[in-house]
N, C-alpha and C positions, 0 to 999 in steps of 0.2 A: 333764320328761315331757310335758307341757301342749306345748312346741317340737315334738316327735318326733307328737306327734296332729296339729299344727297342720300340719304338713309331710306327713302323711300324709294326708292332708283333701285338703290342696293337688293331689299328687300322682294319686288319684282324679278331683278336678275337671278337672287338665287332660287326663287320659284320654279323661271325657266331652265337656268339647267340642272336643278335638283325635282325633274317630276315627281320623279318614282314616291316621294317623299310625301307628294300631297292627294295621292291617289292613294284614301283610306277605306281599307277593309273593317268597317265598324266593327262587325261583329268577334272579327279575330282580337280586334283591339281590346276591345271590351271584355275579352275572357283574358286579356295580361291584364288588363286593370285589377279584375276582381279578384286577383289573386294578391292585390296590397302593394302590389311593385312600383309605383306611381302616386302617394299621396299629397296634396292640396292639402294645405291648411285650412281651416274656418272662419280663421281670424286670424288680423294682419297683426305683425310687431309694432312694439312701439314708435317705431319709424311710416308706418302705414307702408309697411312692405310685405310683399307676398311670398309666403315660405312654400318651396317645392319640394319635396324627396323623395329623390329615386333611390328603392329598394333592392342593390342588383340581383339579393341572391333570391329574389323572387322569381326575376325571370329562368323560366325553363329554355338552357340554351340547346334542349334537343330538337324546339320546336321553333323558336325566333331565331333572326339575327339580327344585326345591329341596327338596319331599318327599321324592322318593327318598334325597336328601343325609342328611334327617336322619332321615327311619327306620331307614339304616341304622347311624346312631348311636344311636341309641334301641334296636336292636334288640340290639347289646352291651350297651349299658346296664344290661338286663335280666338277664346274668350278672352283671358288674358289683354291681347294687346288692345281691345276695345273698353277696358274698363281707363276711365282717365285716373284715377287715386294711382293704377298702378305705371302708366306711362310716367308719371312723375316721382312717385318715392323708389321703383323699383324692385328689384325680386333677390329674394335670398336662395341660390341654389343648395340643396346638401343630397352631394352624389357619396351614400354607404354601400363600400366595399365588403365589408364584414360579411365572414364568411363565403365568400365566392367560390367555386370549383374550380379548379386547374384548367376545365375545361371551356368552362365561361373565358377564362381570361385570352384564349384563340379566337373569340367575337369581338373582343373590344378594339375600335378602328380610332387613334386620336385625332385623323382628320374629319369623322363623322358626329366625333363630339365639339371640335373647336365649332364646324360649321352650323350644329347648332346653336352654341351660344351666342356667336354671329351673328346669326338670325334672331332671334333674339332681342340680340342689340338693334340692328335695322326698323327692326318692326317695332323700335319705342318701349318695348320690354328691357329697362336697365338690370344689369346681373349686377349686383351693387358686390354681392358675398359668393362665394364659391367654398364652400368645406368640401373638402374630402376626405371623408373616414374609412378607416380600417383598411385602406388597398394594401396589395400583399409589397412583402418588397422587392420580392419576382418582376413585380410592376414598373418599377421605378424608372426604366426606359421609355414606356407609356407616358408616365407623369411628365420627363422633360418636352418630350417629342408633343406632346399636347399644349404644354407651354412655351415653345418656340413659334407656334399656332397660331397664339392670340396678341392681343397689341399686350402694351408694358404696363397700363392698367389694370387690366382683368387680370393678370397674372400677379400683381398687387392686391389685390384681391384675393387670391385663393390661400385658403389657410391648409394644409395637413393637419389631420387630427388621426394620432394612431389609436382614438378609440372616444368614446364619446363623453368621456371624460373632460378628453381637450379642447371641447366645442365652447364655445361660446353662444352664453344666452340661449337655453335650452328650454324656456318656462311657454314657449309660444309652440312647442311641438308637442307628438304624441307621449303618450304614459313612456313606450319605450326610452324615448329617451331622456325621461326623466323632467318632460312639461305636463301637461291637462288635458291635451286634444285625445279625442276618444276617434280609435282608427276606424269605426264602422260609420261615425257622422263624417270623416274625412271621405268613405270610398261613397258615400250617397252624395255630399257636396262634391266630387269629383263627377261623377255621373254628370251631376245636372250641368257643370260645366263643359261636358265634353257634349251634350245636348246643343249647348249655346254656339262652341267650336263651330261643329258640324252647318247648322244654318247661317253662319259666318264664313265659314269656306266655299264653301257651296256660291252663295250669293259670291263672294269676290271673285270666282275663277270665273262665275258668269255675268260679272255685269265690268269689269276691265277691260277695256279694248286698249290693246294693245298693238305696235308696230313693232313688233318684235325685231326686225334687223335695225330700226334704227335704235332703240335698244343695248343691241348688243354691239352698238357703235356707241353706245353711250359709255362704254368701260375703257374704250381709248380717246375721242373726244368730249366724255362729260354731258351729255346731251342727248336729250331723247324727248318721242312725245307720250303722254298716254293719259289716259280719263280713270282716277277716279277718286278715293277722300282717304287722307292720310291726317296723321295727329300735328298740330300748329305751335306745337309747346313743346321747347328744347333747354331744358333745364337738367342740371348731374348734379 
């Protein structure tokens, strides 16, 4: 129980100093969505886990930057961490590098991505899997710099796959890569969820009262007050 506060503590703090993150511009969001960069599976793996994939060479880096990348992961998120199936089996992440521009790869920040899956983790969302396909090998500074990031876990966790060949368990994803999920009921089940997000955020940022300096006393004594419902179930 003591895990599940501590995690929720965490969860809070990174709230506070990551604002910029939870002040969502729907509409901007929702036009990187629809362009496939962000698909939601329909259905969980045989582990009753929830499959994410971020499409990077969707996103258009003339118009985003690395914010927008991960609020609008963070913005599912937020359905996500209220579903209890997945606060306990966890989430399979697969971030495809394939085909990125040279110029994309001057947006990618590894402290913007560790701290999301940080969050993540706080918020009861388990990263059980981490693939990453096709990143260039130009990258390869990225990839350690993002793994000195995380605990020794999650970096146990992460597989390299130079192509999707080398994936593991592929039958629960889209036709692309060689599963059954159909990417146009993935971008309407992705909607609805980010529907759910929204009135999930919304309400947390206004119904937590918080004493935010005691708070932020809570990162060097442990210790804070504040009001409101976190998940009771601490299982890996």
């Amino acid at each position: 129980m003591d895990k599940v506060y501590e995690n929720f503590n965490k969860t809070i703090l990174f709230r506070l100093n990551h604002r910029e993150l939870f002040n969502f511009n729907i509409t901007k969001l929702l036009e990187i969505y629809d362009k496939g960069a962000v698909l939601l599976m329909t259905k969980r793996n045989e582990y009753g886990q929830r499959i994410l994939i971020i499409r990077h060479k969707l996103f258009d880096e003339l118009k985003i930057d690395i914010n927008d990348i991960i609020k609008i992961i963070l913005l599912v998120s937020g359905a996500l961490e209220n579903e209890a199936e997945t606060q306990i089996c966890g989430l399979v992440l697969i971030m495809d590098y394939r085909e990125i521009s040279m110029r994309y790869m001057t947006i990618i920040d590894p402290n913007s991505y560790a701290n999301f899956v940080k969050y993540f983790e706080s918020a009861g969302i388990r990263v059980k899997q981490v693939d990453i396909v096709g990143l260039p090998a130009i990258a390869n500074t990225f990839l350690e710099l993002l793994k000195s990031l995380l605990s020794q876990k999650l970096q146990n966790r992460m597989k390299i796959c130079k192509n999707i060949e080398d994936m593991t368990n592929v039958k629960n994803l889209t036709v692309e890569y060689g599963g059954t999920e159909n990417v146009n009921e993935c971008l309407k089940y992705f909607r609805e969820k980010v529907k759910e997000s929204e009135v999930i955020m919304t309400k947390l940022n206004k119904s937590i009262e918080i004493d935010e300096k005691k708070m932020r006393n809570y990162e060097n004594e442990k210790i804070f007050d504040s009001v409101g419902s976190f998940r009771k179930l601490e299982i890996d």
